[in-house]
N, C-alpha and C positions, 0 to 999 in steps of 0.2 A: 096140195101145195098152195100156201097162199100167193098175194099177188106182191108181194113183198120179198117173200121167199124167191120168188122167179125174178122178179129183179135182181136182187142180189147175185143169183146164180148167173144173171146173163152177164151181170159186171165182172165175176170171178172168171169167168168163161173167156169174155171177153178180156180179160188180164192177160189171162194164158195164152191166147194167140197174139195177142198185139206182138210179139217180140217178131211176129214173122215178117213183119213188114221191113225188117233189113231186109229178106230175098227180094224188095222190086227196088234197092238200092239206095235205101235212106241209113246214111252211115248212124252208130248207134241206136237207131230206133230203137233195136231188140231191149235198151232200155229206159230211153224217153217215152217209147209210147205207156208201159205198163206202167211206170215211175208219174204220168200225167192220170191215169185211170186211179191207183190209188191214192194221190192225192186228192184226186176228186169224191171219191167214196168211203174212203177210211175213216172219218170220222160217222158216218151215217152206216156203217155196218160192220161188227166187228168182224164178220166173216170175212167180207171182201179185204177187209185189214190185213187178215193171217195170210188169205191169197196173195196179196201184194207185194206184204211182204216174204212170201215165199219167191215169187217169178222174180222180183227185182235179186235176191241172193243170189238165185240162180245163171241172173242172166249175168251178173255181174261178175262172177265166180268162172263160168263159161269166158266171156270178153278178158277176162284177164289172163285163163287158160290158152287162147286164141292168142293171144300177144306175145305171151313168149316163145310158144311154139313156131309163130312168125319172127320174133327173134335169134332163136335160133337157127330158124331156115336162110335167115339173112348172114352171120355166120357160117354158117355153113357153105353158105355160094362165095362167100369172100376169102375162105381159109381154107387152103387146097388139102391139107390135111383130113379137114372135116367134110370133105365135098362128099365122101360116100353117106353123109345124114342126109343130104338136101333130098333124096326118095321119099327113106323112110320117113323125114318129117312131114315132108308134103301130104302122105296118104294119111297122117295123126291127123293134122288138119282137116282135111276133106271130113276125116271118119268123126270129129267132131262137131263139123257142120253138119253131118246127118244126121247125129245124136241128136245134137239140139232140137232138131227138127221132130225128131221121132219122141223125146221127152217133152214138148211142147204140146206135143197132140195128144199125148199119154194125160196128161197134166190137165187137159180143157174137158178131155172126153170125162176123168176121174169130175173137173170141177160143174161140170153140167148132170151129173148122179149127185151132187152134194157131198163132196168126199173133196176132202186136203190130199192132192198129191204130194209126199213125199221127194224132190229133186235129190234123185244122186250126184256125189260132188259137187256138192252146193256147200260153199262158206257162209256161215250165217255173220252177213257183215248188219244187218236187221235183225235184232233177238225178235223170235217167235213166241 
């Protein structure tokens, strides 16, 4: 591997995890940080590009899945009808914090082997 190639990789790498830095409570990070990395490296690698713009679909696709499910949970506690969602929405939420979390790692680990991970339910709002 060259030393070109290992940079690159450590950018794509480092793509794929920056979204974690919302868990120590920087609201949107999960897509400022990776949204700041490919801007910084998209034009000097088209790899790092395709990663970039893979994690930003993703994260964006996620945050907006996150939104309304939090929408609805807010509904749900307001309208005594729907009071019986505000459980099961809650546990959707949680189980998509974890996803995230768990496709995030799936995604670095793939992008440190040199391999494009694929994000399920990801909107390509960035054509690839």
């Amino acid at each position: 591997i060259s030393s070109v190639e290992k940079a690159d990789r450590a950018s794509e790498t480092g793509c794929h995890l920056s979204p974690l830095a919302l868990l120590i409570g920087i609201p949107v990070a999960n897509i400022v940080a990776p949204l700041v990395i490919w801007f910084v490296r998209k034009n000097s690698s088209p790899s790092t590009d395709r990663h970039g713009r893979a994690v930003l679909n993703f994260q964006i696709s996620i945050t907006l899945y996150f939104a309304g499910l939090f929408l609805l949970n807010i509904i749900a506690q307001k309208t005594s009808s729907l009071g019986m969602l505000e459980t099961p929405v809650g546990i959707c939420m949680r189980t998509w914090a974890y996803l995230n979390i768990l496709f995030i790692l799936r995604a670095a680990y793939d992008s440190a082997q040199g391999k494009l991970y694929q994000y399920p339910f990801s909107i390509r709002f960035l054509p690839q």
